[in-house]
C-alpha positions in Angstrom: 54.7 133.4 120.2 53.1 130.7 117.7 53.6 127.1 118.4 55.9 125.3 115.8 56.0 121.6 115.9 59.1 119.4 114.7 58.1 118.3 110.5 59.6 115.0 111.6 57.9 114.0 115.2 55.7 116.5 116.0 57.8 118.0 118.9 57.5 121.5 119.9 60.2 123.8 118.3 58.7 127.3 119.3 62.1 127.9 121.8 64.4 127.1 117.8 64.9 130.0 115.4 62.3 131.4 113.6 63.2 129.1 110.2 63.8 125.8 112.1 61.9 122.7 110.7 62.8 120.1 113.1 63.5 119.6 116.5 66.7 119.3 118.3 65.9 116.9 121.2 68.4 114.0 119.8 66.4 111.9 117.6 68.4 113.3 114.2 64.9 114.4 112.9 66.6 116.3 110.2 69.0 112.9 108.8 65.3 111.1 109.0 63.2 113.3 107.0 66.2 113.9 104.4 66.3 110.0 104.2 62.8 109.6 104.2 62.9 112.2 101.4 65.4 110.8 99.3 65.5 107.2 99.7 63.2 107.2 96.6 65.8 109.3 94.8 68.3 107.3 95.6 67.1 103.8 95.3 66.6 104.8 91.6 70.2 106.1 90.8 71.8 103.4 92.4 69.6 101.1 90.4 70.3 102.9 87.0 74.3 102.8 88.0 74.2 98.9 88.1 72.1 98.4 85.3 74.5 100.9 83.5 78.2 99.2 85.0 77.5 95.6 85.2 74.4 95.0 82.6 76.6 93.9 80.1 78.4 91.3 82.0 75.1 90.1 83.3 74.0 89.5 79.2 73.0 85.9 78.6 75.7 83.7 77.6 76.3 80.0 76.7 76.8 77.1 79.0 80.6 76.1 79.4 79.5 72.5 79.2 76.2 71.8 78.1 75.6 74.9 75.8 72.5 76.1 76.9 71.9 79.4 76.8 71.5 80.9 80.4 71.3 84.5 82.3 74.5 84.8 84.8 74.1 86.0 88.1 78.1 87.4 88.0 80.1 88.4 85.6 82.4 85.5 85.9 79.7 82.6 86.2 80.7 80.1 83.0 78.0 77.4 83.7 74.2 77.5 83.2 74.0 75.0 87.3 75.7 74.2 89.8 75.9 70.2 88.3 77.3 71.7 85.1 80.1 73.8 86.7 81.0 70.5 88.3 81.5 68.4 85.6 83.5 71.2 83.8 85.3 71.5 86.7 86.2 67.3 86.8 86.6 67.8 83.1 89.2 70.4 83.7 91.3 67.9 86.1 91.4 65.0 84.3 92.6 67.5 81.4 95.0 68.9 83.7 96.7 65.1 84.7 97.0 64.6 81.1 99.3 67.7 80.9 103.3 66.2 80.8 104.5 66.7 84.0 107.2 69.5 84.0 110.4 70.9 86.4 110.2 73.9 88.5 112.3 76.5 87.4 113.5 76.8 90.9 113.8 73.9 93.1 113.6 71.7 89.9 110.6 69.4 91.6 108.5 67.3 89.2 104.9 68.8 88.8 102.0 68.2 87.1 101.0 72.4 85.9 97.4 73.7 86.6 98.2 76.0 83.6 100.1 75.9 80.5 102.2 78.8 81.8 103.0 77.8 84.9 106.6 77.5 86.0 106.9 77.1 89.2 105.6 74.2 91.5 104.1 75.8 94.2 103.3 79.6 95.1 106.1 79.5 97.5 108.7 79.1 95.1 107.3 81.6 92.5 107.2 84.4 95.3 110.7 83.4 96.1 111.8 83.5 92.8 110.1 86.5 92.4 112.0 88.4 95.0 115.3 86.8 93.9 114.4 88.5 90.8 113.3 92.0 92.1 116.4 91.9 94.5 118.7 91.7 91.4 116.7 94.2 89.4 117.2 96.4 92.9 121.0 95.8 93.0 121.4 97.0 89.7 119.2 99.8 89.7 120.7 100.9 93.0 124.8 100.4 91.0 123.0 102.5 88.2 122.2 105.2 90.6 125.3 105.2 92.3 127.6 105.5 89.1 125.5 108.4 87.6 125.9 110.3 91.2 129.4 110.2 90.7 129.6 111.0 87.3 127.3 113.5 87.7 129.0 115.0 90.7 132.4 114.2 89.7 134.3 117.5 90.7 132.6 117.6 94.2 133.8 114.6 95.1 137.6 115.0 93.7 137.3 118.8 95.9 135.9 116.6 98.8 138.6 114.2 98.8 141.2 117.2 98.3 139.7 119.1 101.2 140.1 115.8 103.7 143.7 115.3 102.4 144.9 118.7 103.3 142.8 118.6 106.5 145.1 114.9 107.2 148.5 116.9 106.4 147.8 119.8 108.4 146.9 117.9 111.4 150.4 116.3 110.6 152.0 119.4 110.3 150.8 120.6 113.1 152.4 118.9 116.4 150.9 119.8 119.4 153.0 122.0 121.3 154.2 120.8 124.5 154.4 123.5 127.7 157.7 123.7 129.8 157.0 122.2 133.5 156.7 125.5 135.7 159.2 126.2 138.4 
């Protein structure tokens, strides 16, 4: 019998199948020399993918604030620095005060909105008005639902009703007998 040695470690694989490669002593030689293999591989596709999905978010832009023109690092970054992203963001609040202050639409609190759409004052109040409103859809969805059953099963339920009627008279009808005392 020839000696074999693991392609990974060097171990010795004559006791394996004649076609084994590597060895099966627990060190996963066969995960580490696919790896090794095809990190290359790999590293290259994943590479290509990103450059593929998010290149064209990472395309250079203007600076929110000072215009100049700068490479972002994500998709969503709107200022060239850090400094610049602050004094947009300062900008943004004192633009924000300015805004007339309105009422919720559920508690009917005074607030000053964040955004021109915003109708609620808080995020409390918007989920509970949300559910108020979901609730109500739910009610009438479940009404809708209920009135085409019945119209939809209409004789069932009129030979259902019939069926417990005559059941009710019968059991009228019916008296249970009573048995004479024995002597």
């Amino acid at each position: 019998m020839t000696d074999r040695k693991c392609a990974w470690c060097g171990a010795d694989i004559s006791h394996r199948r004649s076609n084994a490669r590597w060895c099966d002593n627990g060190n996963r030689c066969s995960a580490q020399a696919y790896r090794a293999a095809h990190l290359q591989e790999r590293r290259a596709a994943c590479r290509e993918y990103h450059r593929k999905r998010f290149g064209k978010y990472y395309a250079k832009r203007k600076c929110s604030w000072c215009g100049e023109e700068f490479k972002p690092r994500t998709h969503h970054q709107h200022a060239c620095s850090k400094k610049c992203g602050r004094k947009r963001r300062d900008y943004d609040r004192i633009i924000r005060a300015e805004r007339d202050p309105q009422t919720c639409h559920r508690c009917e609190a005074v607030f000053t909105p964040i955004m021109k759409t915003q109708i609620y004052c808080s995020k409390r109040c918007g989920d509970i008005a949300r559910d108020a409103i979901r609730y109500a859809e739910n009610c009438a969805e479940m009404k809708r639902r209920s009135r085409e059953y019945t119209r939809n099963n209409l004789h069932k339920i009129r030979e259902l009703r019939r069926h417990r009627a005559a059941e009710r008279a019968l059991a009228l009808l019916i008296l249970p007998m009573q048995t004479p005392p024995e002597t």
